[in-house]
MARTORDO-195299 format. One record per residue (C-alpha): residue in one letter; z, x, y. Coordinates in pm, 1 decimal, always signed. Each point is the difference from the previous one (the first is absolute). Example, Ala and Ser with C-alpha at 12.3 -4.5 7.8 and 13.67 -1.06 7.14 Angstrom:
REM residues 2
@rest a | Z +780.0 | X +1230.0 | Y -450.0
@rest s | Z -66.0 | X +137.0 | Y +344.0
//
This chain:
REM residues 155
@rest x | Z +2717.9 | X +8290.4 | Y +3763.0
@rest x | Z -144.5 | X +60.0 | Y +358.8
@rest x | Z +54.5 | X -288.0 | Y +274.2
@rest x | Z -421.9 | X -103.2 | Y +98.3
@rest x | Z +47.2 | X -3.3 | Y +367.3
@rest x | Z -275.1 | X +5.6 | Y +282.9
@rest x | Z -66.1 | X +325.2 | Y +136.7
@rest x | Z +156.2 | X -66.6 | Y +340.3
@rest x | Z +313.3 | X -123.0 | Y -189.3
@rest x | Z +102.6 | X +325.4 | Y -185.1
@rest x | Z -84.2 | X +194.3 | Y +318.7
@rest x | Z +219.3 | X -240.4 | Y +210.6
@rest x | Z +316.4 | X +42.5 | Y -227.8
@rest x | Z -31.2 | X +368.6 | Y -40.6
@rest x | Z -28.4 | X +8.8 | Y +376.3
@rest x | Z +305.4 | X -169.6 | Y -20.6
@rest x | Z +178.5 | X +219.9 | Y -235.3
@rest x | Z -133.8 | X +288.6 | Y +136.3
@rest x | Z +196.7 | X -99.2 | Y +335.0
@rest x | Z +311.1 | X -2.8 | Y -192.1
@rest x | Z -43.1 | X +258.6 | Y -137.6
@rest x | Z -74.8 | X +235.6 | Y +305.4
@rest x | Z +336.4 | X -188.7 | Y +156.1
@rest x | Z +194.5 | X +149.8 | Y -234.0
@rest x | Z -186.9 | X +314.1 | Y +86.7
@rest x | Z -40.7 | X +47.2 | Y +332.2
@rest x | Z +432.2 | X -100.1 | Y +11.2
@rest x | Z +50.9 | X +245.8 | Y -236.6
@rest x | Z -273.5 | X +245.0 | Y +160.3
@rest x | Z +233.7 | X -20.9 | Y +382.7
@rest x | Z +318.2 | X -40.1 | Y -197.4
@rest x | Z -47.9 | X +363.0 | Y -161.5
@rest x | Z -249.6 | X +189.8 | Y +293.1
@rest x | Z +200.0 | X -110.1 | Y +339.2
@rest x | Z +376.2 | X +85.6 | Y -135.9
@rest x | Z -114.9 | X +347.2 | Y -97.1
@rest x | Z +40.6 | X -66.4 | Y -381.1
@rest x | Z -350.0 | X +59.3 | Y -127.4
@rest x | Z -302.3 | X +175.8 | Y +246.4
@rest x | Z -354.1 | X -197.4 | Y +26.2
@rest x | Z -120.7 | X +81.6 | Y -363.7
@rest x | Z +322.2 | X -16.3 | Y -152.5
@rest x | Z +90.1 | X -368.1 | Y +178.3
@rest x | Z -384.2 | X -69.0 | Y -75.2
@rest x | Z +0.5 | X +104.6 | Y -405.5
@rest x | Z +335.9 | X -194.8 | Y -8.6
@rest x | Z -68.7 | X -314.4 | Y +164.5
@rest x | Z -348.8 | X -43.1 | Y -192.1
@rest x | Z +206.2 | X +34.6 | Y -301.0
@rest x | Z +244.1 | X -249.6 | Y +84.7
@rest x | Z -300.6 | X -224.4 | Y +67.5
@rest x | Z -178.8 | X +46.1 | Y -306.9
@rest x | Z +254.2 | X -190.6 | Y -251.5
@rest x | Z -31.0 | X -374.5 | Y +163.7
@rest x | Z -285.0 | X +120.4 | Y +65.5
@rest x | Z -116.5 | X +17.9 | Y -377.9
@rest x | Z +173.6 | X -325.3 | Y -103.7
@rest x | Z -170.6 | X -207.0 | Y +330.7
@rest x | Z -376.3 | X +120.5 | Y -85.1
@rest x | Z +47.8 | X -40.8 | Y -369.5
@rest x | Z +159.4 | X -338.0 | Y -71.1
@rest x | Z -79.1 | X -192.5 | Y +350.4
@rest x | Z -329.3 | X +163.6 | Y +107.5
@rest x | Z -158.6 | X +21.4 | Y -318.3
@rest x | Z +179.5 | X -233.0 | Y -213.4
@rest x | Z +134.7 | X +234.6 | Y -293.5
@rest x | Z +269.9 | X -157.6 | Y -178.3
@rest x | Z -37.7 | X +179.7 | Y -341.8
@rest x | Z +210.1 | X +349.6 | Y -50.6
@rest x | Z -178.1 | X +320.5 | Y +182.9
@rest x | Z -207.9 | X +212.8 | Y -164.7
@rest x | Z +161.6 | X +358.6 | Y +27.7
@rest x | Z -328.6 | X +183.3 | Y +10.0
@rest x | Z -254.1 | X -269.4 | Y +160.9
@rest x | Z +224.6 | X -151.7 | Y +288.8
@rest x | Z +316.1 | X +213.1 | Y +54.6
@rest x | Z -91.7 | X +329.7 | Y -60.1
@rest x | Z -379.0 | X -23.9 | Y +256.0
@rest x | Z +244.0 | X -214.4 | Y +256.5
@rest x | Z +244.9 | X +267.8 | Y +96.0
@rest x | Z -296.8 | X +256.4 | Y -40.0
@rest x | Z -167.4 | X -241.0 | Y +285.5
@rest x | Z +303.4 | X -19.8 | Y +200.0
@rest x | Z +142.9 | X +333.9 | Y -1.1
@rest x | Z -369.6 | X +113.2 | Y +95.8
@rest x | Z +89.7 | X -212.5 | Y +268.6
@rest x | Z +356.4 | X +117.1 | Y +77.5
@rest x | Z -202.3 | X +373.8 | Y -46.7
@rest x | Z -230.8 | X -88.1 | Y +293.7
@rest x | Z +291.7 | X -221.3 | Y +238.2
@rest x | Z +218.0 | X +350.0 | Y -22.8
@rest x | Z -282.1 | X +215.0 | Y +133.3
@rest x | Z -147.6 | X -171.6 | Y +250.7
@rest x | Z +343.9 | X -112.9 | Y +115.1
@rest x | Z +116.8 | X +372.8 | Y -13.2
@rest x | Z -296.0 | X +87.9 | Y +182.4
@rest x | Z +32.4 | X -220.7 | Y +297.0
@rest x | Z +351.9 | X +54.4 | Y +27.5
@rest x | Z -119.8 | X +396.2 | Y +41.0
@rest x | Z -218.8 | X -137.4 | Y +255.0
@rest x | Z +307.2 | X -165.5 | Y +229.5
@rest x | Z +206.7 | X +264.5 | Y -108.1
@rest x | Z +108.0 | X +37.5 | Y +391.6
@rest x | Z +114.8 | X -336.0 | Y +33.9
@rest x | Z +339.1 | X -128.6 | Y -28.3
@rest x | Z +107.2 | X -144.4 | Y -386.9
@rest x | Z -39.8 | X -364.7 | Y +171.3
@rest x | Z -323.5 | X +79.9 | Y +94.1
@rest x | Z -101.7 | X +141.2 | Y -300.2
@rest x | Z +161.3 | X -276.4 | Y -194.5
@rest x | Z -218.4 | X -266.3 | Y +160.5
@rest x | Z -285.9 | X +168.8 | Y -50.8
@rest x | Z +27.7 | X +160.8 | Y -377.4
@rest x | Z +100.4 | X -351.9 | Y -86.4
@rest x | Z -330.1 | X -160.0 | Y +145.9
@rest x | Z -169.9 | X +328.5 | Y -162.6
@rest x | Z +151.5 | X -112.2 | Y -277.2
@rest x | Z -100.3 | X -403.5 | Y +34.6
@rest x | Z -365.9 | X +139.9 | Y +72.0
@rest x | Z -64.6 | X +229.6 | Y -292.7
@rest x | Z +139.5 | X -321.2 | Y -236.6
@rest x | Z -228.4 | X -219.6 | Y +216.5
@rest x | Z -302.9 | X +210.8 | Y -132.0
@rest x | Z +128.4 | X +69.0 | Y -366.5
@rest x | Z +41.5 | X -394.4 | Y +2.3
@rest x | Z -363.7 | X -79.2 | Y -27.2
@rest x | Z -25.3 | X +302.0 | Y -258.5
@rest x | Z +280.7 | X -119.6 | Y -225.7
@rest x | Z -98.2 | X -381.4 | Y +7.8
@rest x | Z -346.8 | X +117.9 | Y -155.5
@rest x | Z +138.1 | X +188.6 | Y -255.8
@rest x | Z +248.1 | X -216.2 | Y -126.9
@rest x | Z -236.2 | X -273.3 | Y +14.5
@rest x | Z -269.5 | X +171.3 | Y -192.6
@rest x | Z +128.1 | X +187.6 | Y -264.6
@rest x | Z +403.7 | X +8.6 | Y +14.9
@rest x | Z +93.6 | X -373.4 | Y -78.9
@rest x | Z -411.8 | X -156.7 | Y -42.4
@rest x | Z +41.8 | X -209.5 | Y -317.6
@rest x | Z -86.5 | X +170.8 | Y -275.2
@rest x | Z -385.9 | X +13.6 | Y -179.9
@rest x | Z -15.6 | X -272.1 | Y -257.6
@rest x | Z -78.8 | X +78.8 | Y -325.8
@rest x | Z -349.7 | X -54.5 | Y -77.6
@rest x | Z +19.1 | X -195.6 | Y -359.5
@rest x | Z -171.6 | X +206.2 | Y -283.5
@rest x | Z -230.4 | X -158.6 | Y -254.5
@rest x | Z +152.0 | X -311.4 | Y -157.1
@rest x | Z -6.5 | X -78.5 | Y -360.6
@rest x | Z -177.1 | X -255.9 | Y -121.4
@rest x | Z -72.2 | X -176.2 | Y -329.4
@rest x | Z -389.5 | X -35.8 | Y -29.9
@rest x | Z -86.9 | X -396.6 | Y -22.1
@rest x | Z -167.6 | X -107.2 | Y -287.3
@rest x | Z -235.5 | X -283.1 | Y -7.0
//
């Protein structure tokens, strides 16, 4: 069953997990780019990823208030479809900018592929909130009752 809460409510707690979740990121995102581990896209791809598993269990059972087990094909399946969309998009723009500042010292570029990063999330926010609230985890239809039986009245 789906938690009824005012609009402004959902959108106020998946602001909220959506904040933890690009913590976890945007760590993850400097931890891998500014050591030389990963480059932009690589860090980028990674760090989404890393992101996307609370990520899944915050929107679904806080946000919109799914306790029962996930459907494979309805919820799970569309979600990481959604996200790594998401993580597709975050890697290339990300890449891109860091081709952009590809002068600059790793510091620099750190600082600014990681607010590249931030930005193109910032965006994808609005995008994702929509799509989860219409179609990924809105209740289901009811099903409309079919012709019931009845025994004719005699009189």
């Amino acid at each position: 069953m789906t938690t009824h809460l005012p609009l402004w409510r959902r959108f106020s707690r998946y602001t909220i997990g959506s904040i933890i979740c690009f913590a976890i990121s945007e760590v993850a995102f400097v931890g891998l780019f500014a050591p030389h581990l990963l480059g932009a896209r690589g860090a980028s791809a990674a760090a989404s990823i890393i992101g996307i598993v609370p990520g899944y269990a915050l929107n679904r059972t806080w946000t919109w208030g799914r306790r029962q087990r996930s459907q494979f094909w309805r919820e799970v399946v569309p979600y990481w479809v959604t996200a790594l969309s998401c993580t597709v998009i975050a890697a290339l723009a990300t890449g891109a900018v860091n081709g952009a500042f590809a002068d600059e010292p790793r510091s620099t570029r750190t600082a600014i592929n990681a607010a590249a990063f931030m930005l193109t999330y910032g965006v994808l926010f609005v995008v994702k909130f929509v799509i989860f609230h219409r179609w990924l985890f809105a209740p289901e239809p009811a099903v409309a009752a079919g012709p019931v039986d009845r025994e004719p009245v005699s009189a």
